[in-house]
Structures are given as structure tokens and as C-alpha cells.
C-alpha positions as a Python dict, from the first residue, in 0.01 Angstrom:
ca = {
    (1, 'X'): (0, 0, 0),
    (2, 'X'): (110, 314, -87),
    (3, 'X'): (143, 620, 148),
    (4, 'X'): (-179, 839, 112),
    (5, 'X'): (-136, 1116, -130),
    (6, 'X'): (-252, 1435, -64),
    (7, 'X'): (-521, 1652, -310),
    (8, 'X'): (-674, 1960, -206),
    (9, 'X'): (-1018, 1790, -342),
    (10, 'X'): (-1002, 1505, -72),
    (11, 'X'): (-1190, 1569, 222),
    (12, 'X'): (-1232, 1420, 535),
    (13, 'X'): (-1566, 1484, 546),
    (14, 'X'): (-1636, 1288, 202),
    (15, 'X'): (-1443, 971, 328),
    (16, 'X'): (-1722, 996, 628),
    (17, 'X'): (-2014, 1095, 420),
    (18, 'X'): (-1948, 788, 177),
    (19, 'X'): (-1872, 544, 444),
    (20, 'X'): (-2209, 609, 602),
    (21, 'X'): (-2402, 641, 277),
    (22, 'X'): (-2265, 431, -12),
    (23, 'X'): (-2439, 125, 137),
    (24, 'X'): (-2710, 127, -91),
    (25, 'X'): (-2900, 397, -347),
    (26, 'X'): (-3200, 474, -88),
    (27, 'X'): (-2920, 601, 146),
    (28, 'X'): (-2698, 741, -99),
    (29, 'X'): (-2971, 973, -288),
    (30, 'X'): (-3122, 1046, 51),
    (31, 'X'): (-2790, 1200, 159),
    (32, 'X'): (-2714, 1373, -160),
    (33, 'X'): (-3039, 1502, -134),
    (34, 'X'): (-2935, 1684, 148),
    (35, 'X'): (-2601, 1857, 24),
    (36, 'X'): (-2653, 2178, -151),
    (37, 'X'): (-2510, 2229, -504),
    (38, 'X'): (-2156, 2349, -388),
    (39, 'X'): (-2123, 2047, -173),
    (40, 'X'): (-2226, 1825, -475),
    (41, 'X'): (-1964, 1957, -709),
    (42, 'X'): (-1683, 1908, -368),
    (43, 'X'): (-1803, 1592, -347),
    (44, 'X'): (-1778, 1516, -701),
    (45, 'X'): (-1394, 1636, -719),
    (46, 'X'): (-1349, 1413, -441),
    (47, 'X'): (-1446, 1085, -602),
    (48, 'X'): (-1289, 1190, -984),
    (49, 'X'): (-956, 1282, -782),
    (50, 'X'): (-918, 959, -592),
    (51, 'X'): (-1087, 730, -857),
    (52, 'X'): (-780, 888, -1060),
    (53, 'X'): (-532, 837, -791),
    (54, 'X'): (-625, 459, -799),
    (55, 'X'): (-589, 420, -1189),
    (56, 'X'): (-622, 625, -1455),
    (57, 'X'): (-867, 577, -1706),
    (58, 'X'): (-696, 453, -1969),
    (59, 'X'): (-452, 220, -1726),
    (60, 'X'): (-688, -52, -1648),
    (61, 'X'): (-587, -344, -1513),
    (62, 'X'): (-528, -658, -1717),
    (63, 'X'): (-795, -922, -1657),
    (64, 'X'): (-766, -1267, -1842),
    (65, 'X'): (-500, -1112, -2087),
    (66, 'X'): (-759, -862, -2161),
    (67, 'X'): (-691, -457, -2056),
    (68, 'X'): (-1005, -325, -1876),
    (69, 'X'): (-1162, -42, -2080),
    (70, 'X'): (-1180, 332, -1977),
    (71, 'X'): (-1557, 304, -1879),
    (72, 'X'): (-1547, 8, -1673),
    (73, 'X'): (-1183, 103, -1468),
    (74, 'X'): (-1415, 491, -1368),
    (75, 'X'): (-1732, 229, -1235),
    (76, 'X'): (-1409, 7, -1050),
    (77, 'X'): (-1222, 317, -912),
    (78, 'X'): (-1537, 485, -827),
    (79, 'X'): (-1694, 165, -618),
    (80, 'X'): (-1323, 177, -468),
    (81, 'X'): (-1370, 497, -383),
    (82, 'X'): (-1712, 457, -264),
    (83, 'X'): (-1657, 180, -13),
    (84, 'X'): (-1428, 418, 234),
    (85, 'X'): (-1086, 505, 265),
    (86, 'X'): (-933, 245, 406),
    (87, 'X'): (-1035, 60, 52),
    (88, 'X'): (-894, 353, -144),
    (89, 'X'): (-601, 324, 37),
    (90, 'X'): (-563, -25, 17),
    (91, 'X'): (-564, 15, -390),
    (92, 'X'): (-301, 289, -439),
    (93, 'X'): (-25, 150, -606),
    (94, 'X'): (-207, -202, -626),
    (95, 'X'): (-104, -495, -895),
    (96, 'X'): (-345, -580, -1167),
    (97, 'X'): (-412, -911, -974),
    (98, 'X'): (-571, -741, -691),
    (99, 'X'): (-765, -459, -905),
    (100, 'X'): (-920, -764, -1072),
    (101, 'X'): (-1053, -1000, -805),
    (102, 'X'): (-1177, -639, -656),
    (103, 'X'): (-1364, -655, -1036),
    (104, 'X'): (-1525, -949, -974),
    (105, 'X'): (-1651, -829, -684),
    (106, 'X'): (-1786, -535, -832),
    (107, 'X'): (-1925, -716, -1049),
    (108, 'X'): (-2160, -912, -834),
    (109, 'X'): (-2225, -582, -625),
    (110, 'X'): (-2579, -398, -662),
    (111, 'X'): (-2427, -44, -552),
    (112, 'X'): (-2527, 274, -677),
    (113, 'X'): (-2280, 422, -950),
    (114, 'X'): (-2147, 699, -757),
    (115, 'X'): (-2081, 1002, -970),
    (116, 'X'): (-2422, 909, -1161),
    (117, 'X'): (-2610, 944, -808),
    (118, 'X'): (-2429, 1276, -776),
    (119, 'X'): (-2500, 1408, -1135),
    (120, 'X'): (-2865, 1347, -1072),
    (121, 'X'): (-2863, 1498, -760),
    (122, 'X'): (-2704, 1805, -898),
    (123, 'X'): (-2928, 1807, -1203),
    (124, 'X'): (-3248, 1762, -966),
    (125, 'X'): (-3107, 2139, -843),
    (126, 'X'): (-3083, 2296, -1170),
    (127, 'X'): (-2773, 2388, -1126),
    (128, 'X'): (-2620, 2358, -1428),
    (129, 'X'): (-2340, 2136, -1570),
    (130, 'X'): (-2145, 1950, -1321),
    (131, 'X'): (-1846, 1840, -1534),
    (132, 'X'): (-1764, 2232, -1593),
    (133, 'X'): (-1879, 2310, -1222),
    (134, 'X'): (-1596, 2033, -1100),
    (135, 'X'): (-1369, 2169, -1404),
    (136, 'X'): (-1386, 2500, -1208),
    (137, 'X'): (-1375, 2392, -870),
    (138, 'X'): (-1047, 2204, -912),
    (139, 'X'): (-916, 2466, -1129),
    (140, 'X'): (-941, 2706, -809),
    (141, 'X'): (-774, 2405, -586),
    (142, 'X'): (-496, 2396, -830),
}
């Protein structure tokens, strides 16, 4: 395991939040529900920045010979990311073998996809469009 890397995005209070609510959808929409817009698009960083710190998007891990596309390594970082920090931490830095049992798993898993929840969430608000909300919110972290 690798040390924990620091990001002004990560926040304590997100590693709580998701540890209490990414049990199932019910729980995760009802606690979206109550975060304001601003919190959503924190909260949104959050997950992008340490889904990205696991493995990039186009770094996959290598199942059965076979790279894992971009699309499915964001829904494996993200469940990563959404099952607590000591889970994220325990991926940094981890081998292919590992990153694809953790695959399986996901596979067989009926959790909510994350940063979907959170788009609807922030859509529900009218808020506008996340992806340039985060875009400018870790723009201003930078």
C-alpha cells in the first residue's frame, strides 16, 4: 500500500459521508439530497480525484489477458472509492491481480454508481453542468 497522497479535493468529510451512505441507493440519494449544489460539485472532485489516484482511465488493469476499458476502470475506481478510505487506500499502487478480483466483486455488487447518483442529484437542483462546475472547482484548488 502506498502512502496516502494528498489533493486539495479530498476531504475528510467525504471519506465519512461515503462510508455512512454508499451502502445502498436509498441512502446514498437520501444524503445527496441533502447537500446543496456546492457540496455536490466538492463531493464530485473528491471521487474523480481519488478514482484517478487509484488508476487512470486509460490504465486498467489486465484481466484474463484482456486490458479493462476506460468506462469500466471509472465504475471500479469509483466503487473503490465509494466503499471508504481504508479501501482507497488499500488500492493505491495495487497490482493488476488485486484490481481484478476487486472486479469481480464489483461485479456481483448492486451499488449505486457513484458520480451518476451525484450528477442526478445536482441536475435535480438545476444547477447547471457539473463536469464544468468540477472543471472550475479544481481549477481554483490547483
Amino acid at each position: 500500500m502506498s502512502a496516502e497522497p494528498q489533493h486539495p479535493a479530498l476531504r475528510d468529510a467525504w471519506w465519512a459521508f461515503l462510508e455512512a451512505r454508499f451502502t445502498d441507493r436509498a441512502t446514498l440519494a437520501a444524503g445527496l439530497a441533502e447537500l446543496d449544489a456546492p457540496a455536490l460539485v466538492s463531493l464530485a472532485a473528491h471521487v474523480i480525484v481519488a478514482r484517478n489516484l487509484v488508476r487512470a482511465r486509460d490504465q486498467g488493469p489486465e484481466i484474463e489477458g484482456q486490458r479493462l476499458n476506460p468506462l469500466a476502470t471509472e465504475e471500479l475506481t469509483e466503487w473503490i472509492v465509494g466503499k471508504g478510505r481504508a479501501s482507497w487506500r488499500s488500492c493505491l499502487g495495487a497490482p493488476d491481480a488485486l484490481l481484478a478480483r476487486l472486479y469481480a466483486r464489483f461485479l456481483e455488487a448492486s451499488s449505486p454508481q457513484l458520480l451518476g447518483e451525484i450528477f442526478h442529484a445536482y441536475t435535480a437542483r438545476g444547477a447547471g453542468d457539473l463536469n464544468d462546475a468540477v472543471d472550475a472547482y479544481l481549477a481554483a484548488d490547483a
